[in-house]
C-alpha positions in Angstrom: 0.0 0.0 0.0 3.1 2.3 1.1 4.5 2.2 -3.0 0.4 3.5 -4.0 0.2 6.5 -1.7 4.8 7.7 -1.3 4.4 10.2 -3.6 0.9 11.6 -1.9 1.4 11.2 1.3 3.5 10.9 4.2 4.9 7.6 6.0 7.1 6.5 9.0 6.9 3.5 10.8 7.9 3.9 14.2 9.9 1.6 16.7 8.0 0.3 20.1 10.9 -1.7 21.1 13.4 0.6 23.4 16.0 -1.6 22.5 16.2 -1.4 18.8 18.7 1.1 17.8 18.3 2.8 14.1 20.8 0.3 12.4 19.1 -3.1 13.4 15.4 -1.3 12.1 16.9 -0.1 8.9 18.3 -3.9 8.6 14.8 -5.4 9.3 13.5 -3.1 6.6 16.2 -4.2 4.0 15.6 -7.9 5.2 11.9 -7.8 4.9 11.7 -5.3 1.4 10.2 -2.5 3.8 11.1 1.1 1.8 9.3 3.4 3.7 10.8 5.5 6.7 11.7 4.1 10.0 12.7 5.6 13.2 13.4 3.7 16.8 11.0 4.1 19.7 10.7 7.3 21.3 8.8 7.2 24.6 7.5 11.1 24.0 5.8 10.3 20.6 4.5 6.9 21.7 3.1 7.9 24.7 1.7 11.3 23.2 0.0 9.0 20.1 -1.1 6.4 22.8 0.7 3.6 21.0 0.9 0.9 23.7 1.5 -2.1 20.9 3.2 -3.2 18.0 1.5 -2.6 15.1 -1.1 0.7 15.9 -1.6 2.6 13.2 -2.6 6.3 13.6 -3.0 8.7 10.6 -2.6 12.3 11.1 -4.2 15.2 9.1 -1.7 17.7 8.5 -2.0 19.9 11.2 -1.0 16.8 12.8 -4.8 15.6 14.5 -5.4 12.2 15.1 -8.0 11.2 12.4 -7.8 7.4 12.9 -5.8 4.9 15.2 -6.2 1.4 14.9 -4.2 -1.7 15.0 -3.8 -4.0 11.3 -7.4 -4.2 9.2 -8.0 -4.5 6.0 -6.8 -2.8 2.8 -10.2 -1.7 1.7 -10.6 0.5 5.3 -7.4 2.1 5.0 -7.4 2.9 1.8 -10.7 4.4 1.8 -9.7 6.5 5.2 -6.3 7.8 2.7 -7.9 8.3 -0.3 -10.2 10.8 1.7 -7.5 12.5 2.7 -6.3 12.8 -0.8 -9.6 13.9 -1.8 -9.3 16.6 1.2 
């Protein structure tokens, strides 16, 4: 989904492990074909999103409001909430 929506909109995948430094995410990402940005856990942004588990998504408008957090679901419901926000 990331390679249908880089050039539109903005992505970055961040760390909830506080022992992953940037090195071993960027391997991960190279191991596992991941090309969007990745950054290690910091406690200030995951506490002020309220991500408390691995794999919460939350998409921000761009005066950075929370519009939608969730953990994995379908394709369809995310790219329906993105396309929206394409759409404006």
């Amino acid at each position: 989904m990331y390679s249908d929506y880089e050039s539109q909109l903005h992505f970055i995948a961040i760390g909830t492990d506080g022992g992953e430094d940037a090195g071993r995410i960027r391997s991960f990402a190279e191991d596992n074909g991941y090309t969007w940005p990745m950054i290690p856990a910091d406690g200030d942004v995951l506490n002020g999103y309220r991500i408390t588990r691995q794999s919460t998504a939350v998409v921000l408008d761009s005066n950075g409001i929370i519009l939608s957090r969730a953990g994995y679901g379908s394709s369809k419901n995310w790219r329906s909430l993105l396309d929206s926000l394409i759409d404006g």
